[in-house]
BATI-438063 format. One record per residue (C-alpha): residue number from 1; residue in one letter; x negated, y, z. Coordinates in Angstrom, 2 decimals. Last residue first. Example, Ala and Ser with C-alpha at 12.3 -4.5 7.8 and 13.67 -1.06 7.14 Angstrom:
% residues 2
num;residu;px;py;pz
2;S;-13.67;-1.06;7.14
1;A;-12.30;-4.50;7.80
***
This chain:
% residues 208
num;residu;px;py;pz
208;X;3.81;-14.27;2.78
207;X;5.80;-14.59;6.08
206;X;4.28;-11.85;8.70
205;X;7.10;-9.48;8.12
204;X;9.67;-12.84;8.32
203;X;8.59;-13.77;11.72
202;X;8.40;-10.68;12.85
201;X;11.77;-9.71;11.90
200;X;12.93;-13.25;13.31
199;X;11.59;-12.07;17.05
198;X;13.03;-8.87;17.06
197;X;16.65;-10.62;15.87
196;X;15.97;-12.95;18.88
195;X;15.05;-10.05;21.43
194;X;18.30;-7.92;20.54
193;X;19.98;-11.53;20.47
192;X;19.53;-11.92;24.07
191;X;21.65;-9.01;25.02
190;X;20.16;-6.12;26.75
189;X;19.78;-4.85;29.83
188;X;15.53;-3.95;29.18
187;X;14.06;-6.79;31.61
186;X;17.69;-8.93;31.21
185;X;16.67;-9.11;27.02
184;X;13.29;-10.31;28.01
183;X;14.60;-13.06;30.62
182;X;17.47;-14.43;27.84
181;X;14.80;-13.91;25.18
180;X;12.63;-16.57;27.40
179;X;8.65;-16.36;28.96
178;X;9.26;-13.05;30.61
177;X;5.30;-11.93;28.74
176;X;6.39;-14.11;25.34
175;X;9.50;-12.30;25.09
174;X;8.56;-8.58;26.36
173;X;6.21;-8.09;24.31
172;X;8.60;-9.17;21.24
171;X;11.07;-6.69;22.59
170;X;8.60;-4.12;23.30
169;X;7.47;-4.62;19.25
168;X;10.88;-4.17;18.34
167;X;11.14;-1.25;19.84
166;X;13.93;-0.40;22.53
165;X;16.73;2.58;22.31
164;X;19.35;-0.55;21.52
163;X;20.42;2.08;18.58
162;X;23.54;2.28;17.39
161;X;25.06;1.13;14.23
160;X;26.93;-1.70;16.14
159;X;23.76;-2.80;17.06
158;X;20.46;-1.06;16.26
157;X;17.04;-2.69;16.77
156;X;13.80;0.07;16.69
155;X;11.06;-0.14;13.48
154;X;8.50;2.73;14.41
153;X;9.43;5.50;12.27
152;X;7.75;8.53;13.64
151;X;10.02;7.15;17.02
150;X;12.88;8.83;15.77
149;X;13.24;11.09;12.64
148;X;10.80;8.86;10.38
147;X;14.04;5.72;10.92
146;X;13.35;2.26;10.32
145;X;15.78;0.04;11.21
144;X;16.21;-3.89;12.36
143;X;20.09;-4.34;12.86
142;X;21.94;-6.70;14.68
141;X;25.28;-7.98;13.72
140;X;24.03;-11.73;13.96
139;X;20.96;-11.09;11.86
138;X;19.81;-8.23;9.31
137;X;16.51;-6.71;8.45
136;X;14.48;-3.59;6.83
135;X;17.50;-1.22;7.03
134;X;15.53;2.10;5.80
133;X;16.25;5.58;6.63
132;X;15.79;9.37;5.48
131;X;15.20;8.50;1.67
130;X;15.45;10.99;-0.31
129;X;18.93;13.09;-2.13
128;X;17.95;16.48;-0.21
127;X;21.34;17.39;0.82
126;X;23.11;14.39;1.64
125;X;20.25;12.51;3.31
124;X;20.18;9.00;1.78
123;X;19.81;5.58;3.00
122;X;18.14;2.62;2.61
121;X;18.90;-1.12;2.40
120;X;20.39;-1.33;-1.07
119;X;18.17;0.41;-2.82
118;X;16.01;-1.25;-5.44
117;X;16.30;-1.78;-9.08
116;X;19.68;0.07;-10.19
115;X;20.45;-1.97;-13.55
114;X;21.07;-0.29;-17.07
113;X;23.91;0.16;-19.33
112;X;22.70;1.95;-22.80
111;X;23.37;5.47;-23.68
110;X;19.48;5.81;-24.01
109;X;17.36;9.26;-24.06
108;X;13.97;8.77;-25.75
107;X;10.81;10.19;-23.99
106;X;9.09;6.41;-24.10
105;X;10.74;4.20;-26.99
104;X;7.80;2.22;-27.18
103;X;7.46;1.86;-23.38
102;X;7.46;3.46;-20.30
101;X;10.08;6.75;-19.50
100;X;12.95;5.60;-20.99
99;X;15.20;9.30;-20.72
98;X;18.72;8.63;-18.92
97;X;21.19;11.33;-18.91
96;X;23.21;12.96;-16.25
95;X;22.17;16.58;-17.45
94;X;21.00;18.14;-14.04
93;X;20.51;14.58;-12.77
92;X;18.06;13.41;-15.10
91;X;18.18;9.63;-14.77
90;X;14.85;7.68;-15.56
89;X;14.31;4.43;-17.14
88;X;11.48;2.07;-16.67
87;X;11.24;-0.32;-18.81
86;X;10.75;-4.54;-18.96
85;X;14.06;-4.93;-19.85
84;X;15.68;-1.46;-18.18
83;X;14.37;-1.30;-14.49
82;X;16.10;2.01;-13.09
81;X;14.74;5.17;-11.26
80;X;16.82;7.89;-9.83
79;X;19.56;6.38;-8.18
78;X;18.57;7.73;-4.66
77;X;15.39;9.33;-4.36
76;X;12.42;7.96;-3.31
75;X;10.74;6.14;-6.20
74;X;11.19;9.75;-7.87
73;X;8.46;11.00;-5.50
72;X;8.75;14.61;-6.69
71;X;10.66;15.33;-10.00
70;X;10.13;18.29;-11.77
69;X;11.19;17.19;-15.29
68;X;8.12;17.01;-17.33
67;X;5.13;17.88;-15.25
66;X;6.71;15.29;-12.00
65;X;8.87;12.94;-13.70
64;X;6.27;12.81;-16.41
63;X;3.10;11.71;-13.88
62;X;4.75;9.91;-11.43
61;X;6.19;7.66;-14.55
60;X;3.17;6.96;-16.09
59;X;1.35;5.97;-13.04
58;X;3.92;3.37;-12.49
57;X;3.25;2.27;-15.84
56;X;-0.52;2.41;-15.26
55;X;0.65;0.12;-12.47
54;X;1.71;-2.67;-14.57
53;X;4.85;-5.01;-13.88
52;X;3.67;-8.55;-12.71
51;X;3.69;-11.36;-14.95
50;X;5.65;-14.16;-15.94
49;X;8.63;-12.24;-17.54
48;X;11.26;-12.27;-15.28
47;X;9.92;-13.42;-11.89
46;X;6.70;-11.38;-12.83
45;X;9.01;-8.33;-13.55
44;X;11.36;-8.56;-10.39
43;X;8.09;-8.83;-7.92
42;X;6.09;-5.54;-9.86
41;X;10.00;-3.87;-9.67
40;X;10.27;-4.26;-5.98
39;X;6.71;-3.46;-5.12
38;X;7.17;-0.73;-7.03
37;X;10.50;-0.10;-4.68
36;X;8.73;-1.11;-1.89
35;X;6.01;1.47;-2.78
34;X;8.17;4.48;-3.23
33;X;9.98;3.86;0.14
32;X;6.46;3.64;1.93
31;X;5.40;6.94;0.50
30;X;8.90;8.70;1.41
29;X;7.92;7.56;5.79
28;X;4.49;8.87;5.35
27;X;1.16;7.33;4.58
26;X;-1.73;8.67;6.39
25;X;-4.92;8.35;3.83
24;X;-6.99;10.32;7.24
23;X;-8.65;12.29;5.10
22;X;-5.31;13.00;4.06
21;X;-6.13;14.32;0.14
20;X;-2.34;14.52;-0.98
19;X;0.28;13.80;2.28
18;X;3.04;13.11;0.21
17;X;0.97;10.65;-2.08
16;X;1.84;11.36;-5.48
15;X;2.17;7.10;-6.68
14;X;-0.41;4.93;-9.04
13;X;-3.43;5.79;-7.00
12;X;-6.79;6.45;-9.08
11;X;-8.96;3.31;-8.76
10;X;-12.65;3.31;-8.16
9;X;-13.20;4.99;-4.93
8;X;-9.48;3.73;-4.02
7;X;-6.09;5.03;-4.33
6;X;-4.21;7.09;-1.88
5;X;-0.77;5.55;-2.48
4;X;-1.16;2.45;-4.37
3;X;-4.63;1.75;-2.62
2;X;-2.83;2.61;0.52
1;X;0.00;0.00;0.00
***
């Protein structure tokens, strides 16, 4: 994810980082929405076609969203970028058209149907159109989220919508250090599957 974002001593980045020459290569809550959708696309190309999607074609489209139309972090915003074929196509909101923006037909304007590639687990604030949260995982009406307004981030459980106020990494802590979810969930007065669903997001961060 920081090579995509920051790039490398060798390879130029294939995404406007937010936070453009961080000595530190920090990588902010719109960074890491653009590159799961890339990572969405790369994943839905090589299932489709037998090999990943470039990233000079991810480059391509940073680079005319931004000088050509004005758009910053288009992997951010909410029905902005669509996998046509092997393609990526671009709406243009002020004219609510879609330009191909990779390709042979790159620049052209297409009346074609297309497919939304990746956005089903985030939401959108109303006035800006990014990314403000991200619902990474689901389990028994629990809720793993990600929101940059609270915590800088740091992935909290929500039930009901609301959140349990605990991390997921306390949760986890506090599993293997009570020695049973029921024990871990009575430490913060919560219900045992707070801890479980904590547990399973691990679980399935750390599965390759």
């Amino acid at each position: 994810m920081t090579r995509w974002i920051h790039g490398t001593k060798r390879d130029r980045p294939a995404l406007r980082a937010e936070l453009r020459n961080d000595p530190n290569r920090f990588i902010t809550f719109h960074d890491f929405v653009q590159a799961m959708a890339v990572r969405a696309i790369r994943i839905g190309s090589d299932i489709q076609e037998g090999k990943p999607f470039s990233v000079q074609k991810i480059r391509d489209v940073v680079r005319i969203a931004h000088q050509e139309h004005n758009i910053e972090f288009p992997f951010a915003r909410r029905h902005q970028v669509f996998l046509f074929e092997d393609d990526i196509v671009l709406l243009l909101p002020e004219d609510d058209v879609f330009i191909q923006i990779t390709g042979k037909y790159k620049r052209h304007y297409l009346l074609n149907a297309v497919v939304e590639q990746y956005a089903e687990d985030l939401s959108y604030d109303q006035s800006t159109g990014y990314a403000d949260r991200y619902t990474a995982y689901h389990y028994k009406g629990r809720t793993v989220e990600l929101d940059p307004a609270i915590r800088f981030g740091e992935p909290l459980v929500y039930r009901e919508g609301k959140s349990c106020g605990v991390s997921v990494e306390e949760l986890v802590n506090a599993r293997y250090t009570e020695g049973s979810s029921e024990a871990a969930a009575a430490v913060h007065d919560l219900e045992p599957e707070e801890v479980e669903i904590a547990l399973r997001y691990y679980d399935w961060i750390e599965t390759p």
